[in-house]
LOFI-628364 format. One line per field, with one value per residue: residue number from 1; x, y, z of N, C-alpha, C in turn. Coordinates in Angstrom, 3 decimals, padded with zeros to 6 digits, always signed. Each point is the difference from the previous one (the first is absolute). Layout:
resi = c(NUM|...)
nxx = c(X|...)
nyy = c(Y|...)
nzz = c(Z|...)
caxx = c(X|...)
cayy = c(Y|...)
cazz = c(Z|...)
cxx = c(X|...)
cyy = c(Y|...)
czz = c(Z|...)
END
This chain:
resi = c(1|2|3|4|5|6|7|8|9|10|11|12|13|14|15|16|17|18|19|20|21|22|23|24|25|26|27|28|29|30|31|32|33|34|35|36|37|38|39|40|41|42|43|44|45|46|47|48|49|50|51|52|53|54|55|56|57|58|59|60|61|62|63|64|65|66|67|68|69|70|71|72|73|74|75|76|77|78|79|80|81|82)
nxx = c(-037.771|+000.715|+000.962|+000.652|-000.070|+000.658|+000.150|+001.005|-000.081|+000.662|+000.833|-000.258|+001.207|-000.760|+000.925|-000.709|-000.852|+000.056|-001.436|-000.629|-000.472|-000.949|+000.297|-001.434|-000.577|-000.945|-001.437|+000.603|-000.208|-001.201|-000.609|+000.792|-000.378|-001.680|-000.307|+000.817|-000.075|+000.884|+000.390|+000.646|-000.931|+000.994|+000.346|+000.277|+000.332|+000.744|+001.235|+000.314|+000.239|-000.061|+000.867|+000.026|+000.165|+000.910|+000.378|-000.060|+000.110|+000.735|+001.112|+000.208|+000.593|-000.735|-000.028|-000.362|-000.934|-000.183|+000.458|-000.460|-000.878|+000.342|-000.366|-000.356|-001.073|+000.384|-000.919|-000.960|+000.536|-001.304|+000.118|-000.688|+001.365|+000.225)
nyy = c(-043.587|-001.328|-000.379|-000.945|-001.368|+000.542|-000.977|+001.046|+000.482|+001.245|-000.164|+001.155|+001.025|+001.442|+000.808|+001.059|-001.486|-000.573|+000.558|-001.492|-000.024|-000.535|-000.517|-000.133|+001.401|+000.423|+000.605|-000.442|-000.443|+000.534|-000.046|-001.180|-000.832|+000.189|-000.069|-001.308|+000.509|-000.607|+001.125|-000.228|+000.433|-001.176|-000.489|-000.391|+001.533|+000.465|-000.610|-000.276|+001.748|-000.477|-000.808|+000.922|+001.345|-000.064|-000.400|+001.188|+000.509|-001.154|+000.651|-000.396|-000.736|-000.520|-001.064|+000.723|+000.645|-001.011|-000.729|+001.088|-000.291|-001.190|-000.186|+001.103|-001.125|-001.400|+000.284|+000.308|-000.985|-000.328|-001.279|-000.479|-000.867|-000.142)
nzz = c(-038.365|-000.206|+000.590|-000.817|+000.899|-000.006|-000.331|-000.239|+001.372|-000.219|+000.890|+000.656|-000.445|+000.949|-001.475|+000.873|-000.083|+000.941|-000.413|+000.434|-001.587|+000.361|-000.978|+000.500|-001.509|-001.425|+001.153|+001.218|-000.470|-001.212|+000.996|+000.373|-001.113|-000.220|+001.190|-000.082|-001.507|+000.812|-000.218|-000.948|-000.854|+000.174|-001.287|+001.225|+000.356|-001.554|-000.068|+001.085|+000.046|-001.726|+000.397|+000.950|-000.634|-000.719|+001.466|-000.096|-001.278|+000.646|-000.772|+001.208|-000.073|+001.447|-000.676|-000.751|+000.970|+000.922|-001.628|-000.636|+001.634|+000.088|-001.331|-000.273|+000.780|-000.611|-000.567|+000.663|+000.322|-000.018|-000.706|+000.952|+000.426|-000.761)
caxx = c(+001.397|+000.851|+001.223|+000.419|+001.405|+001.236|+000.541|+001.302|+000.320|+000.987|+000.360|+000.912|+000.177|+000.198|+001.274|+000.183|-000.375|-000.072|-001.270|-000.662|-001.138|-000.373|-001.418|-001.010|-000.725|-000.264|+000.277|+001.227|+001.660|-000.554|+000.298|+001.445|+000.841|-000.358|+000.055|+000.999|+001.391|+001.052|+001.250|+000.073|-000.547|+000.196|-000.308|-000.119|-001.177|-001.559|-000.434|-000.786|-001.475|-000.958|-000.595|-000.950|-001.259|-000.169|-000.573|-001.142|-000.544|+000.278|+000.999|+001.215|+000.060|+000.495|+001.893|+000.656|+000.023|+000.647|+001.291|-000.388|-000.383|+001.156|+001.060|-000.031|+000.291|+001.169|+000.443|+000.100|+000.556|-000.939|-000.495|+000.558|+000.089|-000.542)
cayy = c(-000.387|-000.557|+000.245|-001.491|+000.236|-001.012|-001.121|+000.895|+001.606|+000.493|+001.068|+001.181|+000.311|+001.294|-000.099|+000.642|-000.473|-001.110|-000.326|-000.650|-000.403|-001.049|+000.301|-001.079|+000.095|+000.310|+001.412|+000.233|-000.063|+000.839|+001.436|-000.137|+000.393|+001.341|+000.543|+000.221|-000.775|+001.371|-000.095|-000.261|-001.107|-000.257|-001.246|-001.026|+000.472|+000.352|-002.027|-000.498|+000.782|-000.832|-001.094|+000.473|-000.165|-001.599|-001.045|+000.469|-000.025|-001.043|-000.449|-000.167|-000.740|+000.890|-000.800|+000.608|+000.958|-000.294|-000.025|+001.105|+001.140|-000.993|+000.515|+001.293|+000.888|-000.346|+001.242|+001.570|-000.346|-000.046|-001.400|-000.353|-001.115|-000.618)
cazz = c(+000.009|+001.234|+001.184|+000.626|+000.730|-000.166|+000.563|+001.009|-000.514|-000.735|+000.916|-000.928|+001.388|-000.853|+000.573|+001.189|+001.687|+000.649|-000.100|-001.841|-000.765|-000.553|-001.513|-000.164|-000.944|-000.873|+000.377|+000.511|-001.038|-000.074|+000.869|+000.234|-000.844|+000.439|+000.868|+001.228|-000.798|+000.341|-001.394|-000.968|-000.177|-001.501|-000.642|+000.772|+000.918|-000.848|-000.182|+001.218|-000.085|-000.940|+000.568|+000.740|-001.128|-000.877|+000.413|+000.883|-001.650|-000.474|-001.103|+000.874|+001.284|+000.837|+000.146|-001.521|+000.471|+001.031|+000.102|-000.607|+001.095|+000.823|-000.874|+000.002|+001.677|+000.157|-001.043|+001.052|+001.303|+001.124|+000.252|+001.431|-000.088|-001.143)
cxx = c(+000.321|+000.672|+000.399|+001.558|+001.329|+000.652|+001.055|-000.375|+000.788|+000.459|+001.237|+000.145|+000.906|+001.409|+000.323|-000.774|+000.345|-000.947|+000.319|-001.210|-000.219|-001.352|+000.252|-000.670|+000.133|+000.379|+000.771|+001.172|-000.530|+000.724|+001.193|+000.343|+000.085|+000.698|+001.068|+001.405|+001.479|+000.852|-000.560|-001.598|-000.130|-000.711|-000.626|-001.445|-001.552|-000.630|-000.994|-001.404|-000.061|-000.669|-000.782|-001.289|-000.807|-000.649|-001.639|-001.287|-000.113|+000.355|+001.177|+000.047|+000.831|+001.564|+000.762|+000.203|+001.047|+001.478|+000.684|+000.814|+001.799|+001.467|-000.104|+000.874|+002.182|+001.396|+000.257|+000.699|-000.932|-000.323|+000.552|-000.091|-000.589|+001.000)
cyy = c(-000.703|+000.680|-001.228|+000.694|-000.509|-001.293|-000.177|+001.333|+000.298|+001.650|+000.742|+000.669|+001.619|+000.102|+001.189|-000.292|-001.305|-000.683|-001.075|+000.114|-001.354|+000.042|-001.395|-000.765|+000.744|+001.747|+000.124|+000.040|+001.445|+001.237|+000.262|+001.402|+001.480|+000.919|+000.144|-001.197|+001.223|-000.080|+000.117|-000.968|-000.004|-001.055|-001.273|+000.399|-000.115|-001.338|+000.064|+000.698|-000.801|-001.037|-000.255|+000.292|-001.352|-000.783|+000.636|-000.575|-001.891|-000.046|-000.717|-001.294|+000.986|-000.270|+001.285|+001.489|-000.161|+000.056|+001.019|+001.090|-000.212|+000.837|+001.165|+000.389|-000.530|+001.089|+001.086|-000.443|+000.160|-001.292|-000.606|-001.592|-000.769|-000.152)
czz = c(+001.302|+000.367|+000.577|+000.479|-000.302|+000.270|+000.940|-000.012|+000.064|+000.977|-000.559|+001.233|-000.922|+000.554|+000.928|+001.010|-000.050|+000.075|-001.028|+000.185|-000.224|-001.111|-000.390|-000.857|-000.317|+000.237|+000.456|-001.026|-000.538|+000.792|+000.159|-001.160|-000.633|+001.001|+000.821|-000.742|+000.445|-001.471|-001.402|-000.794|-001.782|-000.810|+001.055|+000.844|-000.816|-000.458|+001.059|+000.168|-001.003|+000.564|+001.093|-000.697|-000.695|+000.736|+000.969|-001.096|+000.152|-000.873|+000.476|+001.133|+001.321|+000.442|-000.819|+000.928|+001.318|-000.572|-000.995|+000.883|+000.742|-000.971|+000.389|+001.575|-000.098|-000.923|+000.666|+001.186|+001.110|+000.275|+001.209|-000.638|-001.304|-001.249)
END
């Protein structure tokens, strides 16, 4: 399995730090989402884990995950600037 990168990445920022994230690719969005999604993870979150999947498999362009990953994070109110 690849791990191509994003053409933009895509920074998020958790809603009790000040810290951003910046996700790059494929895993990173991955773990993100896994690991460190704050709130709620609904219809938008389980889109994005798919497409994450999807595109690890190559069923997916990495454009489809990057803007998959962008919805979800603008949904949860974590998307920095975009």
């Amino acid at each position: 399995m690849q791990n191509p990168k994003f053409i933009q990445p895509v920074t998020v920022r958790a809603r009790t730090q000040d810290l951003e994230t910046v996700i790059t690719d494929v895993d990173e969005c991955s773990s993100f989402l896994l690991r460190k999604w704050p709130g709620k993870r609904g219809p938008s979150h389980r889109a994005a884990l798919q497409a994450c999947h999807d595109a690890s498999v190559d069923r997916t362009p990495i454009s489809s995950v990057r803007r998959a990953f962008a919805l979800a994070a603008r949904e949860a109110g974590i998307l920095v600037g975009q």
